[in-house]
N, C-alpha and C positions, 0 to 999 in steps of 0.2 A: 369495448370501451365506449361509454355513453358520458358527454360531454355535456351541460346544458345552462344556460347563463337564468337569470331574473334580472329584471328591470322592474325597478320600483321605487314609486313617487310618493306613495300614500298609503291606507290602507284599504281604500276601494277601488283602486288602479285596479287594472286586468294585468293577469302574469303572462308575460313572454318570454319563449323557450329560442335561443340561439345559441348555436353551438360555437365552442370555443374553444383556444388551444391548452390542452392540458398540461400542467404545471407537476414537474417532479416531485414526488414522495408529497404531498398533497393529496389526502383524501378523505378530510371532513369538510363540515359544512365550515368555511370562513368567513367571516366579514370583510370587503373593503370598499373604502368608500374614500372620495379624493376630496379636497376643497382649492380653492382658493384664497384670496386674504379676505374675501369677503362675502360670498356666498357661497351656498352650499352644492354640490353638483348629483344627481341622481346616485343612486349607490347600486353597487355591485356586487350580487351574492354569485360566488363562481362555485360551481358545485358538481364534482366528478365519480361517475360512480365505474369503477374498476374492478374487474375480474382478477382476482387475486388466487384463483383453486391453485396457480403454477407458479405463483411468487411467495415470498416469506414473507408474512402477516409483516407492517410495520405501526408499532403501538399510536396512536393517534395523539395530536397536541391538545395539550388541556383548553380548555376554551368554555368561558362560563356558557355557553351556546350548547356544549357537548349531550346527545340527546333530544335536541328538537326538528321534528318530521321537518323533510328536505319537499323542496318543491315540487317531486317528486310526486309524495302523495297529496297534495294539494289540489282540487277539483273545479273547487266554486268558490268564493268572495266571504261567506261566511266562514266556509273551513279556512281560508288565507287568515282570516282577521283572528281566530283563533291559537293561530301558531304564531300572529306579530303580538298576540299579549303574553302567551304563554313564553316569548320569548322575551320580552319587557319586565316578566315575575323573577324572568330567570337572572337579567340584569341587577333590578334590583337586590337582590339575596346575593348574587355577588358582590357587588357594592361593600353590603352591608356588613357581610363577612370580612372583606378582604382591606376598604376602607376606612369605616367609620369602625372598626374594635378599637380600642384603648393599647396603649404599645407604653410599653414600660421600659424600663432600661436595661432589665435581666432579662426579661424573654421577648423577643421582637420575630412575629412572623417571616418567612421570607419572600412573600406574596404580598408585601406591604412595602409601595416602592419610595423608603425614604433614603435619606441622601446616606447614611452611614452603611445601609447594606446595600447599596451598590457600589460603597469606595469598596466593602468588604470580597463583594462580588469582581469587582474591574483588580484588586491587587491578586484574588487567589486566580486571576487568568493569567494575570500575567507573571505569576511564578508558574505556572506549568506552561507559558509558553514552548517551552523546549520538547514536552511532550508530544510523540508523535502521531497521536490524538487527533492535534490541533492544527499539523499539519496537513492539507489538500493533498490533490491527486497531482497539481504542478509544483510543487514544492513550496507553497510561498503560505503565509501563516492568514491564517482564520481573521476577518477583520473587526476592525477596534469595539469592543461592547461599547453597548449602549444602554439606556434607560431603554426597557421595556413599553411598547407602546401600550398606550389604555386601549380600554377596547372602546368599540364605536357604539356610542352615543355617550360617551362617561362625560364630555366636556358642556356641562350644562352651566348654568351662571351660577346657580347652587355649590357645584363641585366647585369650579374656578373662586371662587370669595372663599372656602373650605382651603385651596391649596395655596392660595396664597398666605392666606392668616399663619397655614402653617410654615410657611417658607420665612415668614416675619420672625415665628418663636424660636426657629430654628438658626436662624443666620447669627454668626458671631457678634458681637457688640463691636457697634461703629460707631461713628461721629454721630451718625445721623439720626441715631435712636430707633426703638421701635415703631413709632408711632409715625414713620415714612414709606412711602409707597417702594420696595424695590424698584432700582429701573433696571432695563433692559440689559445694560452692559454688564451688570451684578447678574445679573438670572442665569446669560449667555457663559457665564465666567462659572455656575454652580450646576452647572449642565442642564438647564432648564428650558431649551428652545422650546417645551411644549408649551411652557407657562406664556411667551410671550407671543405665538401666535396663536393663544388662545384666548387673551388679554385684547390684540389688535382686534379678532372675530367679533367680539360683545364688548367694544364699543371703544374702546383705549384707555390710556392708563390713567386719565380724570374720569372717567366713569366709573372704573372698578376701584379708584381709590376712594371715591364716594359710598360705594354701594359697602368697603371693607371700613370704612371709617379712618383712614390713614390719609396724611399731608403728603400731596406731591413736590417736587423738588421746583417742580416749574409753576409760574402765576399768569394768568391771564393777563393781559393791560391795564385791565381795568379794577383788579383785587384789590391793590394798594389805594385806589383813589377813591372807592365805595366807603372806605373805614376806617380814619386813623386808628383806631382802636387794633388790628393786625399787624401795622408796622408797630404801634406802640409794644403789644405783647411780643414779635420778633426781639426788640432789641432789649426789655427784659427778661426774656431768655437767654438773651447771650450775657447781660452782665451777671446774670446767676450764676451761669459756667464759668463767667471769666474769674468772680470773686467770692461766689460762696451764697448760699441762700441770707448767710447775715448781713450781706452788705445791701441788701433791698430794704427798702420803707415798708411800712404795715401795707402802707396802700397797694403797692406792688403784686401782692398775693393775693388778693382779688379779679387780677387784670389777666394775670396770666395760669387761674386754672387752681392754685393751693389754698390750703384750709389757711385764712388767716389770723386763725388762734387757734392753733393746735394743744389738744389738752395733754398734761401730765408732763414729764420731765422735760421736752422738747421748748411748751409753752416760758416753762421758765426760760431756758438756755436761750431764748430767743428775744423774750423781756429783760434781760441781763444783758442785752448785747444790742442793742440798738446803736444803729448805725452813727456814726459822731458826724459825719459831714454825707452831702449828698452823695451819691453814685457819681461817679464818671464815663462821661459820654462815650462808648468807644469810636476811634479813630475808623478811617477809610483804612490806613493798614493792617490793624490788628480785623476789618470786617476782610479783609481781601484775603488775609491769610489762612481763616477760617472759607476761605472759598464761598462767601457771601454775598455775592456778586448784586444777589437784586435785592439786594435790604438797604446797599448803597445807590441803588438807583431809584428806589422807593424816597429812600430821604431826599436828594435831588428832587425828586419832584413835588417832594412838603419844602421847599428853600434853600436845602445841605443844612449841615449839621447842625452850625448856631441858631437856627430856627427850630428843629426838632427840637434841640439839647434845650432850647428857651420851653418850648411848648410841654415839656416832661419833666420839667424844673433837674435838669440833668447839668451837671460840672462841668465847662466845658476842659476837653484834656490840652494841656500844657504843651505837648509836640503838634497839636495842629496846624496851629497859626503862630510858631515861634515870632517872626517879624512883622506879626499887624500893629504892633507898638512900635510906633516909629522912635524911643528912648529904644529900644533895643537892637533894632537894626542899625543904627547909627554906631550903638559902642560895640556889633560885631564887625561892623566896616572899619570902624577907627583900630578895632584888633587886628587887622589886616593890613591895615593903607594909613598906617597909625602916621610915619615921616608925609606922605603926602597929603592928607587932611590937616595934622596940625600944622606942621609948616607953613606948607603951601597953601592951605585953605581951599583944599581941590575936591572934588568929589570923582570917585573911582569911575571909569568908562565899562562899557557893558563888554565890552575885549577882557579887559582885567578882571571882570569875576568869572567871564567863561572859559578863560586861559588854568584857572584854578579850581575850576570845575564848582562854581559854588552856582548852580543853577539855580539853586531855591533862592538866593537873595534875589538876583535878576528876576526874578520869578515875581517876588514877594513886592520889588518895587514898581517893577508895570502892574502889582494888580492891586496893591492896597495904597500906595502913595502916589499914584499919577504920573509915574514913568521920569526918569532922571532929570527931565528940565523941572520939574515942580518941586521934586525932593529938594535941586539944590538951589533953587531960588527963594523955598519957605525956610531954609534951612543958614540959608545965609554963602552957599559955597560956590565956587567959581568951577564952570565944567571943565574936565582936563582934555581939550582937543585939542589938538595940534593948531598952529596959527595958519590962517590960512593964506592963500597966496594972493597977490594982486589979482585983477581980472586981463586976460591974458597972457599970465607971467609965464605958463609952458610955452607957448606962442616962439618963442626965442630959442634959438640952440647954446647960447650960450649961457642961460640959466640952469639949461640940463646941464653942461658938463661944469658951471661953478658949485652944484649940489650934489654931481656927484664927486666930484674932485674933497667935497666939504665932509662927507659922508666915508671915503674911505680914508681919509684922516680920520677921522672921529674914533673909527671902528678898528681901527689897525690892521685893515683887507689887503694890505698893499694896491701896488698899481694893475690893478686886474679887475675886469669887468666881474661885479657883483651879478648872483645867480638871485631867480627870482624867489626862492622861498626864504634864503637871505634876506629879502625886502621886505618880504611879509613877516618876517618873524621881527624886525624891526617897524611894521607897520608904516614902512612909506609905499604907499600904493599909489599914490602921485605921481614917485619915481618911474611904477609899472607903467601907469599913464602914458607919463612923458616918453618911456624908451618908446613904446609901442606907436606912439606918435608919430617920432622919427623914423621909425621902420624898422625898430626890433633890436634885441641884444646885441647878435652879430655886427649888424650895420652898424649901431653906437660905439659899440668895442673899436671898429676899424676906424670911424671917423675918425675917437679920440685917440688914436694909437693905444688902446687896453690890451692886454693879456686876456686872451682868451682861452686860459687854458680849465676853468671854471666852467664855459661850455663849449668843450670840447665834443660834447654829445649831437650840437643842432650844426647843420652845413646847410648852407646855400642851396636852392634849387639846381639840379645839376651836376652840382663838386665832384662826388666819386662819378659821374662818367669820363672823368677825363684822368688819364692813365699817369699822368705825371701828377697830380694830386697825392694819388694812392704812393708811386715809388717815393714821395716828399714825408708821410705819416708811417712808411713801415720803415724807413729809415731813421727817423726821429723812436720810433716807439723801438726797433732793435738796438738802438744805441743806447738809451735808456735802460731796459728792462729785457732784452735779451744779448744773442751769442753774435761776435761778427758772421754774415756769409752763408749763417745757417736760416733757414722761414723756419719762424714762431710757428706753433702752431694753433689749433684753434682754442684750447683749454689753456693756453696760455694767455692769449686775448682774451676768452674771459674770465679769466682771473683777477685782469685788469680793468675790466667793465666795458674792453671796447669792442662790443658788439657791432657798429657801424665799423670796422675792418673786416670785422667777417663778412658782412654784405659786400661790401666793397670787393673783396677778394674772390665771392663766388659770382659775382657781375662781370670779373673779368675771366673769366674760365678758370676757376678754383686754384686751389694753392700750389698746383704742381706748372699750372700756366706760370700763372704769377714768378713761381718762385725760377723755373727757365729765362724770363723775360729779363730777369732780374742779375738772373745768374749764381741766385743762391741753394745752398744746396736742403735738398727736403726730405724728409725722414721717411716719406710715403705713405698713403692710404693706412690708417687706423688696421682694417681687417689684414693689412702684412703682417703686423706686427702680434696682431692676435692667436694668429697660427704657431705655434711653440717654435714647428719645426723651422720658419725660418730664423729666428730667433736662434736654433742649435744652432745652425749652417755660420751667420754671419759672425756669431762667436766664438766657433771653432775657426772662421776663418781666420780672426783677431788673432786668436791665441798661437796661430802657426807663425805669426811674423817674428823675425829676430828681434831678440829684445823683449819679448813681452813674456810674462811667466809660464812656467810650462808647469801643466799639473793642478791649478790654484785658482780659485776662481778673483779677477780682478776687482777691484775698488771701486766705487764711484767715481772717486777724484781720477784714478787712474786712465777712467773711460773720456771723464772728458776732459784730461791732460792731452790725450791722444785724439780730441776732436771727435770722437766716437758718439756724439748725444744720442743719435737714432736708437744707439746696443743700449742707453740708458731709458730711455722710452722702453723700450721692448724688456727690460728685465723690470722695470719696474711695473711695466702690466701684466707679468707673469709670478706677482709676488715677493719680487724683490730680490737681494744676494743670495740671501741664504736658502732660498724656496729653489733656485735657476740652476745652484749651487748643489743642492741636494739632487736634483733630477738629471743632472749633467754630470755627477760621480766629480765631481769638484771638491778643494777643498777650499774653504774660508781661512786663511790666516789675517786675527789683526796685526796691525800696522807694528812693528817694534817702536817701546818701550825704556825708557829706564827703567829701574825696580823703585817703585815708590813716585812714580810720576804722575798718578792720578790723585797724589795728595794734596799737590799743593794746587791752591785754586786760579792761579796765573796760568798755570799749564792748561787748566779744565776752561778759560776762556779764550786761552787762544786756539784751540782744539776748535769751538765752539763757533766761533765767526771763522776761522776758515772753513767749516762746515756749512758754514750760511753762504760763506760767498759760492761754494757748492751747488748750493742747491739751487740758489737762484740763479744758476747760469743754466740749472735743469731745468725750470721755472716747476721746482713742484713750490714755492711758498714765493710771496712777495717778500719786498725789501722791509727790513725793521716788524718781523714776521718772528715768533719763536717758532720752529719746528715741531711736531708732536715726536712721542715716542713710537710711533709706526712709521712716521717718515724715519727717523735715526738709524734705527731697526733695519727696514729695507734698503738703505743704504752700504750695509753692512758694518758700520759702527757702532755693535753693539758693546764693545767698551766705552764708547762717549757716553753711549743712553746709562749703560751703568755708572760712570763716572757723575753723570750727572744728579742721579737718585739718591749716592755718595753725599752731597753737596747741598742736600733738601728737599732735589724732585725740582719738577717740571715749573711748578707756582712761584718758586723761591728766587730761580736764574731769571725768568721773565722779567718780573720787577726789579731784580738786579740789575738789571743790562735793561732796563727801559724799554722793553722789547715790547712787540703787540702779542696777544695769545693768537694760536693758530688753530684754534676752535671754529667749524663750518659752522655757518647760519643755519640753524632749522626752524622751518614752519611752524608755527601756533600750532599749540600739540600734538608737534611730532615724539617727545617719548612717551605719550598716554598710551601709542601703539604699543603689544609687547613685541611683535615682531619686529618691529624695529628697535627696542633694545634687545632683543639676541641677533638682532645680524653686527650690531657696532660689539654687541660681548666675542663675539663669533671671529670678528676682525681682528680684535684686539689680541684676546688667547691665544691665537693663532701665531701670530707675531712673539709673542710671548715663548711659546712652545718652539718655536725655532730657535731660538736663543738657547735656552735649555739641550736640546739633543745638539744639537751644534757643538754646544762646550759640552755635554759628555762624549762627544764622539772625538773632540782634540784635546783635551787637557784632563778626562777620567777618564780614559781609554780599557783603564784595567776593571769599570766596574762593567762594561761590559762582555768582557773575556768571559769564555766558557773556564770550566773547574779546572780542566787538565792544563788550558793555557796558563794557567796561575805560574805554574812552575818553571824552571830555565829551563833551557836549552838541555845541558849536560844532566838534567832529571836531581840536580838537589834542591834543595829545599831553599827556598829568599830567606837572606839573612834577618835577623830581628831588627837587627840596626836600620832595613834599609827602610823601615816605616810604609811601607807599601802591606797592608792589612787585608788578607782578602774577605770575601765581599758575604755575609748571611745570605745562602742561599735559600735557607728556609725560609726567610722576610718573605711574606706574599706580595706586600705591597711596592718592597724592592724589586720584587722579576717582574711583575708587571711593569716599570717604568723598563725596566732593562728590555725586555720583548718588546714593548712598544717601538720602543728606539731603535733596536736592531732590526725591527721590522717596515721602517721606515711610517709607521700610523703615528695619529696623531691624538694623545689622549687629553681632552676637556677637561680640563677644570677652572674653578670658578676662582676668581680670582680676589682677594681679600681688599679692605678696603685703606689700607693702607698704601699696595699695590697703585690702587686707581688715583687714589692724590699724588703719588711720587711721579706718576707718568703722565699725571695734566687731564687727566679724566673726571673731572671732580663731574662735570655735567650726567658722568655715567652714571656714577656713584648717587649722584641727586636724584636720577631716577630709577635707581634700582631702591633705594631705599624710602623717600617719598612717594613715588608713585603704585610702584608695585610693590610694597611688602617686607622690601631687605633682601640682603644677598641670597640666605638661604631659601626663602622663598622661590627666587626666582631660578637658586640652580636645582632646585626640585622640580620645579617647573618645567625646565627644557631637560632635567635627567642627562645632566653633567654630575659628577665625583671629580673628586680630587684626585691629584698625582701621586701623592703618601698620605694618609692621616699623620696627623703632626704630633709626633710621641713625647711621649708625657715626662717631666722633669728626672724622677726616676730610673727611667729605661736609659736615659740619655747621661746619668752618672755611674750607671752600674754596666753599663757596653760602650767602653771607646769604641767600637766599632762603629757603632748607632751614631755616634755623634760625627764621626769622620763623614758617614752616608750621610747625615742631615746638612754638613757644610758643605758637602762636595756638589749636591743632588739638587736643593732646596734655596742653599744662600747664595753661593757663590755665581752659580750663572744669572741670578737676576740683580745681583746688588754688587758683588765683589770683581775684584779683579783675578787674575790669571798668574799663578803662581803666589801669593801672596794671602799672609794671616789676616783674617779683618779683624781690626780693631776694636776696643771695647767700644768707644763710640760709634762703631758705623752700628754693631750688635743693637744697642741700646735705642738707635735713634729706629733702627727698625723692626721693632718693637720684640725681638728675639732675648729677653733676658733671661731664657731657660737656656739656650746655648753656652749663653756669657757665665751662667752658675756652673756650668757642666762643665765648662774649661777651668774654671777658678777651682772646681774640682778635682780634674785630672793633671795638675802640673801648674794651671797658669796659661798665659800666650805662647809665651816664648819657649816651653816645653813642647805645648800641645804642637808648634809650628816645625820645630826641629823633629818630633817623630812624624810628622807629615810631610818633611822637605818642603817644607815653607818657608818664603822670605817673611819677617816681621820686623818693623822698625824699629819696634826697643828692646831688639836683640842685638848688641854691640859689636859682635862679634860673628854676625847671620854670615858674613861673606869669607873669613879667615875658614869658619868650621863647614860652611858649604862646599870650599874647594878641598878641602886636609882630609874628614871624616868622614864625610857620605858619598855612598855610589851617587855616581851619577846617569840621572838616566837619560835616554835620547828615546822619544818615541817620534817613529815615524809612521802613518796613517792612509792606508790605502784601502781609497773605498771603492768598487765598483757596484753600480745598481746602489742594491738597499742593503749588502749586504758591506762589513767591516773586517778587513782582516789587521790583525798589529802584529808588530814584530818588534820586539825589545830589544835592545842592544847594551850592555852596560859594561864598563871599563873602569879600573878603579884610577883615581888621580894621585897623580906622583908628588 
């Protein structure tokens, strides 16, 4: 193997032979040659000649070079100079073939690199990606095509003004027309890196937009002030575009380039249509929006516009200078401040129009009427400032406390030291003055005996080091807003906004110090409580004491009846009752009832505040707070949350009961994110789906029994009477919820928009359908389904069966009560009136409730024929793990 380079400058350089390292599968003559941005660097012919008798021939690459003697046979200077023309013949005839043919739309070479047969090229690579062709020796795929390089020497100023003209005829229709110079970020974007550093090489992009005849997008300093005549043709080109070649003057078409009499039908159309009034000047908006940036800095520098618009006999437009007529700024002020002008004879303060956000008048009067004292002394009007004070009238403490004593009368702040944005939003910054004067809010507050409970946020230098401080505000703040003897904890404090107690508390050795010193008792370190299994421990401890239920997973109220708050911390960080409940083989019973107690809506309010005073003694909500329906839920009253859905939903009681919404704050767009609306969809469902397996695992017991369980004991058949229907096993979408549930998983579905108003979601609801799309988009999107498809009015009149599973499955655990018909009105308000047809169908209520052993209220007789005529049944429910065994028991009544 014979190895041997060329270096060469010119064509009477001497050739020098250095050997170099050889390049695989490489064995013709090749070009390369390097540059940088701006000169050229010696080039390099690398040229290997290899003994091939004991390798397999491999075909050589096409190369318009293919054929010319190698340096090899090269001698002397004349025979060199013969092989650089012969090899200069050979470029050209490439060229000329492969470049400059004529390319049509039917037959287009593939040696011809325009933009459509390389997309053609780059898509048929990457459908046989997959082939294992394409794949290396290490497994990893062949890298990304590219445009074919030119060969060396093709980038002459010839060719370049040739490829760009062509990359002009070629590129889609833009704003910017043909007749602009591509820039760089367009070429970069069309895969053109060769074009632009070939462009930077021969001289930049005003040079060859010269040499191509095309307008560049940028101007020198000095274009605009060489020629009015430039800026004048810019801006009648833009009112052409803006309004049509008929709204230009004759004159116009001379200036900017068009025949101004065009012969035959046009000439007429155009003499028939002369313009009735001048052009209009276009505005600095309509030039900005059009991204015009320096046709508006051009005019700026002939005057702005009314100079231009004067010098081109151009209209000026209407929205520019709204307020340079001082009749019209006046009667848009008097439209505003109409009681204080005419009344008072006042003229508005520069506060009050930027409090209204009206900038452009403020704007309009510092710059075309001489700024507010001129206006309103040519004008006639008195300024609206406040009066001011004697000369040293702050000077006194007893003028501060007779202004503010004046002041929180006025305002009806009570006797309590006024906060500072309260000042400013009332504009006495005098008062700022003055307090700041005397030494500040605090200080003022204590001289005058104020209520400081307004800023409760600012303390003295000092304050919390001193331990008796701190035992004086947790004292006040547990009496308030939490439990006697127990320490708040920290998410309680900031629920309340007092951050400065948590400082406080970890200045004195954190909250297990504190809460020892004190004597109160502390729920402990967050990560105890994290751990499930303490959590199992201290509530199976609970549950062994006499008196407390055996089998049953406790209440809320119950836990902290029994001073328990910490077991209510702790289940409520592991999801709540029913989630603590499910994992611990627990069962959830609600609370006993009368039948028909969630009808009446006295009961559903006192349910409801004792539920509040609940909670806030848990501190999951503050005082005069509505709860959500995830709080209700994890509490385990999920007949309240249903009781309450009953009654309107979540929006309805709020305002009833003058409640606050218990909606968190979220950040300026926070639900733009979608992940963040699937973890709040994710929370909610969640919450949702426990409720559902919950009451089918206590109050539908039978629809999750296996086939053979259907039957008694003694192996006959369930009487017809006794309305217990077994279950379509062939329903698909039935044993899917049934396996789910007996498998203890948890199956997604998306939840209707119905659903999300009744339970106080509306924000959800706002951004699943605003932002992203609507429900169904968005449960495509994270590939949730639903729990049954919701069957169609027919199936549900022609199978009482279907319709039992659709109230048992569907209505009853998220809207109904437990034992009990729902009413046509609950059907109706929740938007179910294929159910409500399919009962009016099958009997009626009061039919359809009696083959269900259902209570119904306008069954007169639900309670004589509940004890006389139907079994009764007793189901008791024993659950270990995930799994469910039932046992029926039934006895006829005497």
């Amino acid at each position: 193997m014979l190895d041997v380079a060329f270096l060469w400058n010119g064509v009477y350089e001497k050739a020098l032979a250095k050997p170099i390292v050889r390049r695989e599968r490489r064995n013709d003559c090749k070009p390369y040659w390097s540059t940088n941005r701006y000169r050229r660097r010696p080039q390099v012919f690398r040229v290997q000649l290899v003994d091939n008798s004991d390798q397999e021939q491999i075909p050589p690459v096409h190369s318009p070079f293919s054929g010319i003697a190698t340096s090899e046979s090269v001698h002397n200077k004349s025979k060199y100079a013969e092989v650089l023309l012969e090899k200069n013949e050979k470029l050209r005839r490439w060229t000329e073939e492969n470049l400059e043919r004529p390319r049509t739309e039917k037959a287009r070479d593939d040696t011809a690199f325009d933009t459509d047969s390389v997309d053609d090229s780059l898509s048929e690579r990457r459908r046989n990606a997959n082939d294992p062709e394409d794949v290396g020796v290490s497994g990893k795929r062949s890298r990304r095509f590219s445009r074919p390089p030119r060969p060396w020497g093709f980038w002459t100023e010839e060719n370049l003004v040739r490829e760009v003209l062509e990359f002009v005829e070629r590129r889609p229709k833009t704003k910017d027309g043909p007749e602009y110079m591509p820039t760089s970020n367009e070429l970069r974007r069309a895969n053109r890196s060769d074009l632009v550093q070939a462009i930077i090489r021969f001289g930049g992009y005003v040079k060859i937009a010269e040499r191509c005849g095309l307008r560049t997008h940028r101007r020198e300093s000095y274009f605009w002030r060489k020629d009015f005549g430039r800026l004048e043709k810019e801006i009648w080109d833009f009112i052409r575009e803006r309004d049509g070649p008929e709204a230009l003057p004759p004159e116009a078409f001379g200036k900017i380039g068009d025949d101004p009499a065009p012969s035959g039908k046009e000439n007429s159309e155009r003499t028939t249509r002369e313009p009735q009034s001048r052009p209009r000047m276009p505005t600095y908006n309509e030039l900005a929006a059009a991204k015009k940036y320096i046709v508006c800095y051009a005019i700026n520098s002939y005057g702005g516009f009314h100079e231009v618009a004067k010098r081109m006999n151009l209209e000026i437009s209407s929205d520019e200078t709204p307020w340079r007529s001082r009749d019209a700024l006046i009667a848009e002020l008097k439209r505003l401040f109409g009681d204080l002008m005419e009344k008072q004879n006042r003229l508005p303060r520069q506060q009050d129009l930027v409090r209204l956000g009206r900038h452009d008048l403020d704007w309009a009067i510092h710059r075309w009427h001489g700024g507010y004292v001129r206006l309103a002394a040519s004008m006639g009007y008195l300024r609206s400032r406040l009066p001011c004070k004697p000369r040293n009238f702050w000077s006194e403490e007893k003028n501060l406390e007779n202004e503010l004593r004046a002041l929180l009368k006025a305002t009806n702040l009570g006797w309590r030291m006024p906060r500072r944005d309260e000042l400013e939003a009332l504009d006495r910054h005098d008062l700022i003055y003055a307090i700041r004067k005397f030494g500040g809010f605090i200080t003022v507050a204590s001289k005058l005996g104020l209520s400081r409970e307004s800023i409760n946020g600012t303390r003295p230098r000092g304050y919390w080091s001193n331990f008796e401080n701190l035992r004086n505000e947790l004292e006040a703040f547990i009496q308030e807003n939490g439990h006697p003897g127990i320490m708040p904890r920290f998410d309680q404090f900031r629920m309340y906004d007092r951050e400065d107690l948590i400082r406080a508390i970890q200045r004195h050795g954190g909250p297990a110090e504190v809460a020892r010193r004190m004597h109160y008792f502390w729920y402990g370190p967050s990560s105890f409580w994290r751990d499930f299994e303490n959590v199992r421990k201290r509530l199976c401890a609970f549950l062994q004491k006499p008196g407390q239920p055996q089998g049953r997973m406790p209440t809320q109220q119950e836990l902290i009846l029994a001073g328990r708050l910490d077991l209510v911390y702790g289940v409520h960080l592991h999801g709540g009752v029913y989630e603590v409940a499910w994992r611990l083989g627990l069962d959830v019973v609600d609370p006993p009832r009368a039948p028909f107690y969630w009808n009446a809506f006295e009961n559903v309010e006192t349910e409801i505040f004792s539920f509040l005073n609940c909670a806030v003694t848990a501190a999951w909500i503050q005082n005069g707070v509505m709860p959500t329906s995830i709080t209700v839920v994890r509490s385990g009253r999920r007949d309240l949350a249903a009781s309450i859905r009953r009654h309107g939903g979540w929006d309805v009681i709020t305002r009833r009961f003058n409640l606050r919404p218990a909606c968190p704050k979220r950040s300026k767009g926070y639900w733009n994110s979608f992940r963040n609306v699937e973890a709040e969809l994710l929370l909610y469902v969640e919450q949702r789906e426990q409720v559902v397996a919950e009451f089918l695992r206590n109050h539908a017991a039978w629809l999750l029994s296996p086939a053979d369980e259907n039957e008694h004991a003694a192996g006959q058949a369930p009487d017809e009477g006794a309305g217990v229907p077994a279950p379509d096993r062939a329903s698909k979408p039935f044993r899917s919820i049934v396996d789910a549930i007996r498998n203890g998983e948890r199956v997604p579905a998306m939840p209707t928009a119905d659903e999300l108003r009744l339970d106080g979601r509306a924000d959800l609801l706002f951004a699943c359908e605003r932002i992203h799309g609507g429900l169904a988009a968005v449960a495509s999107r994270i590939g949730w389904r639903s729990l049954s498809e919701r069957l169609s009015l027919d199936t549900l009149k022609n199978d009482r069966d279907a319709l039992e599973r659709e109230l048992m499955t569907m209505w009853m655990p998220l809207y109904g009560a437990v034992d009990e018909m729902p009413r046509e009105e609950d059907l109706l308000r929740t938007g179910r009136v294929d159910i409500h047809e399919a009962i009016l169908h099958h009997g009626g209520y009061v039919a359809m409730a009696r083959s269900m052993n259902l209570r119904h209220p306008e069954d007169p007789e639900w309670k004589d024929w509940y004890e006389k005529r139907f079994v009764k049944q007793r189901k008791s429910t024993k659950t270990t793990g995930t799994k469910t065994q039932i046992t029926e028991k039934s006895e006829s009544a005497e």
